[in-house]
N, C-alpha and C positions, 0 to 999 in steps of 0.2 A: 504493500500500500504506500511506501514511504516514496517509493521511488516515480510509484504511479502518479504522486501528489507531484512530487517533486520534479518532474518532467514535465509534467502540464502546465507546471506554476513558471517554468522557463520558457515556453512559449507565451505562454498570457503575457508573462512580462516584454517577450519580443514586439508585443504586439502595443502594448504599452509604449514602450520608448518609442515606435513607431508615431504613434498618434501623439506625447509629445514634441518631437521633433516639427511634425506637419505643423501644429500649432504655434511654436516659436517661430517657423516661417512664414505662418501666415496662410496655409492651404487651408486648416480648417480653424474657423472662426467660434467665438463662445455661442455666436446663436447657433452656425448649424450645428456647433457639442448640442444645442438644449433641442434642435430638430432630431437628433438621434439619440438623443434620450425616448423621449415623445417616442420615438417610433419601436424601438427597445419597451417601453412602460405596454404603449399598449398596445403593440400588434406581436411584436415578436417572444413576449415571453410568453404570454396566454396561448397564441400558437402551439407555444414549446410544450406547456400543460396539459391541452388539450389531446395533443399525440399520443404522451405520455401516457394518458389514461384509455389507450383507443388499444385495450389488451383485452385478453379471454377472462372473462369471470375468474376469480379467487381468490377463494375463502382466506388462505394466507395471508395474499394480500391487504385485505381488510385489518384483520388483525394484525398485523406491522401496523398497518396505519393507524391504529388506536393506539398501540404501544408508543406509536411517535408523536400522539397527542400528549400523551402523558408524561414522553421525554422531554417533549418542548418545553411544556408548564413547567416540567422541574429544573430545568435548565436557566430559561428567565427569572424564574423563581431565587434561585439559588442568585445568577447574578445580579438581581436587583436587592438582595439581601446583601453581597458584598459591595456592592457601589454604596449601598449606604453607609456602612458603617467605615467605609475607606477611604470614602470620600468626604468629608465630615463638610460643614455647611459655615463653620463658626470662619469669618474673615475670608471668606473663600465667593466674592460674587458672581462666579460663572460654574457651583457647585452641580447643579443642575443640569450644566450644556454638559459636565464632565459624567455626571452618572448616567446620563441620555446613551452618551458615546460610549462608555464602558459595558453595557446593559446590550445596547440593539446592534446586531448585525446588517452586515452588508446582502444577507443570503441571497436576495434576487440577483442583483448583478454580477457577484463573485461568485457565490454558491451555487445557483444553477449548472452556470458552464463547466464549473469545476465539479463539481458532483454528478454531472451527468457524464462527463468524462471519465472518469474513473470507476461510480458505480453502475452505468447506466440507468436505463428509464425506471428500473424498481430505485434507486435512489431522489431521483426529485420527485417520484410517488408520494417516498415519504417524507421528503424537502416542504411539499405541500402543506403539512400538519403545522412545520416546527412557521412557513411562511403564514400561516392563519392565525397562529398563539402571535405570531410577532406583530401582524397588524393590528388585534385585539390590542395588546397593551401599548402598542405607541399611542395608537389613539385613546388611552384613557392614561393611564399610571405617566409616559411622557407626557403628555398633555397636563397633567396637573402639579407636575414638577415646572414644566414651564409657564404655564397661564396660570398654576394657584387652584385651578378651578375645570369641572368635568363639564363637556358639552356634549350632548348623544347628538348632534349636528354635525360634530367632527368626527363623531364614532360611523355615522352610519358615511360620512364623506369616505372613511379609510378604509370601511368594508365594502364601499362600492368602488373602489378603483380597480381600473385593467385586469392587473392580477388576480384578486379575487373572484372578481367576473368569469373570468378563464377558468379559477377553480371551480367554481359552483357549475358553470358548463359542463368542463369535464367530469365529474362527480354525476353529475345528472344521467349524462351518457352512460359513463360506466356501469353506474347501477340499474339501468335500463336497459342495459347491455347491445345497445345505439352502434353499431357499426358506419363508421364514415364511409360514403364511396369513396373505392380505392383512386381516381383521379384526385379528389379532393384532399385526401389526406397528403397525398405525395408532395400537393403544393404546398400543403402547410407542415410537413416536414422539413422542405426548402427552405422554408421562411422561418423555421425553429433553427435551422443549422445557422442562421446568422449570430443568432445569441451570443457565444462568445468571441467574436471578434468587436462587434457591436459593443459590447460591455466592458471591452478592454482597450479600446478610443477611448469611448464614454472616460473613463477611468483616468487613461493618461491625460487624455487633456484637461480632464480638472484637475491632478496635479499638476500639469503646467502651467494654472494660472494662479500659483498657489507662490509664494516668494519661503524656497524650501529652507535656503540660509537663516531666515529670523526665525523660522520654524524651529528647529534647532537650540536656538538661545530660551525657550521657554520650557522651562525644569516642570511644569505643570504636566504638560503635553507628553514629556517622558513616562510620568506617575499612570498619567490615565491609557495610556499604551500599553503599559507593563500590564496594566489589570486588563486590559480588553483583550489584548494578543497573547497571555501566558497565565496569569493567575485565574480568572474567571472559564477560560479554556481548561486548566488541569482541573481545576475542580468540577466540572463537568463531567471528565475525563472518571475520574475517580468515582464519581455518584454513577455513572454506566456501570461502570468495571463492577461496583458492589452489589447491583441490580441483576447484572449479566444476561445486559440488555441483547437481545441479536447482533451478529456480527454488521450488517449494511444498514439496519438502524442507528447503532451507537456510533459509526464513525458520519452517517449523513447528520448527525445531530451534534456531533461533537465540530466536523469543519463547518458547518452554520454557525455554530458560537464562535468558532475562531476566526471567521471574516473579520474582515474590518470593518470600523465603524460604517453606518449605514449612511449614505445620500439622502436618504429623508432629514436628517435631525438637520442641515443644511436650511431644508425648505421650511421646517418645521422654526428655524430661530429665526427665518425672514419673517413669517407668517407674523410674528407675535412679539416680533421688534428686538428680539436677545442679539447677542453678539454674532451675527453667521459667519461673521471671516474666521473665529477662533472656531467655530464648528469645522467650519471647512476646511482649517488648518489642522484638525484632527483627525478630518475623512483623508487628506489625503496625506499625512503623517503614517497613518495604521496602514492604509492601503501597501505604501511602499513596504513598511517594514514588514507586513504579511506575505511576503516573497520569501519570508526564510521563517518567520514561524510557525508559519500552517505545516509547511514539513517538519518542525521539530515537532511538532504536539501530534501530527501521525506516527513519527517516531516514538514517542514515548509511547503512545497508544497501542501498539506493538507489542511492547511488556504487558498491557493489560488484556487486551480482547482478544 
């Protein structure tokens, strides 16, 4: 597995500096990065979902995917209990953007392509689960670390985006047992195999517009890195291991916690006036340095599962 991660994590990153580079010369622009998000949000991962789930009835199945319901919750669960107490609130005004960022993953944009790469389609199966618990609590538990306060306005706004749309489709299908005509799906397997190159533009160029040098000088940024990419990750690690969770469940659930910080908490500290440069100096802090952690925490994971 280590090596599996760690192959794919060398190309994602080719493909990275790629789309830096274009960026610093000016081929691709921040609008058309936020035009291939857009197109990435909502055409191309739901795509990716929807195929996903265009398999033969079974019962296993199912059950994975409940055990990955319940991985997930414990997972957040767990690291929204260490961002608290590690991240303390006393003299600290951007505690909040720091436990947001330690707590939520990257899973759609990172974790898809890497996980479907390595586990295939029964992995973002059950990617699906750990992507439902994580939109759930952004939009309530984030939400009221930032705004103070719960809005089911913003809950039903995060449950009805792209992705989950896509889920509840595909979900619908599958338990209907809905065969796509075979022309149909083919194109929208075409249009799912973009995901990861798509995602790792997306990616680089938001580090590219990120000034990585000052990034660097804030000891802050280091703390909440350490807990997002390695402490919050092992203890995951560990709560599978003691469970002895399935082998493609606990490592699909374990590299979604070890993404990097998520591109939401970005849109989410525009939304509601916080600091988003220091967000965004986070997202793309973790991202970098998740080119060598995510293989070490499949490494360690090795020893356990």
């Amino acid at each position: 597995m280590f090596t599996l991660i760690f192959n794919q994590l060398l190309k994602m990153l080719f493909i990275m500096l790629l789309a830096y580079f274009c960026y610093k010369i000016g081929l691709i622009t921040q609008e058309g990065n936020r035009t291939l998000s857009n197109l990435l949000l909502m055409v191309v991962n739901p795509c990716l979902i929807i195929t996903v789930y265009q398999t033969p009835y079974d019962p296993a199945l199912i059950r994975g995917l409940m055990i990955s319901f319940a991985a997930a919750a414990a997972a957040h669960i767990l690291g929204i209990l260490m961002a608290h107490f590690l991240i303390p609130a006393g003299k600290n005004p951007e505690y909040a953007i720091e436990r947001i960022a330690a707590v939520y993953s990257n899973c759609g944009f990172i974790g898809i392509p890497l996980i479907n790469s390595v586990l295939g389609s029964d992995g973002v199966f059950y990617l699906t689960a750990y992507m439902t618990v994580f939109n759930i609590l952004t939009w309530t538990h984030s939400l009221i670390l930032l705004n103070g306060s719960f809005s089911f306005r913003r809950l039903r706004q995060g449950l009805l985006s792209p992705m989950m749309i896509g889920v509840v489709i595909a979900v619908v299908l599958y338990f209907a047992r809905i065969q796509l005509p075979s022309v149909l799906l083919d194109s929208m397997n075409y249009i799912a195999d973009m995901n990861t190159p798509l995602a790792m533009i997306i990616a680089g160029v938001s580090v590219a517009q990120t000034d990585l040098k000052k990034i660097f000088t804030k000891l802050h940024i280091y703390w909440t890195t350490i807990l997002k990419l390695i402490l919050i990750p092992f203890a995951v690690l560990l709560l599978l291991a003691a469970f002895r969770v399935e082998h493609d469940i606990a490592y699909t659930t374990l590299i979604a916690a070890a993404c990097p910080t998520g591109a939401t908490l970005t849109m989410m500290a525009i939304q509601f006036n916080k600091n988003y440069q220091y967000a965004s100096e986070i997202f793309a802090f973790t991202t970098v340095c998740s080119i060598a952690t995510i293989p070490f925490m499949t490494f360690l994971a090795g020893f356990f599962f």
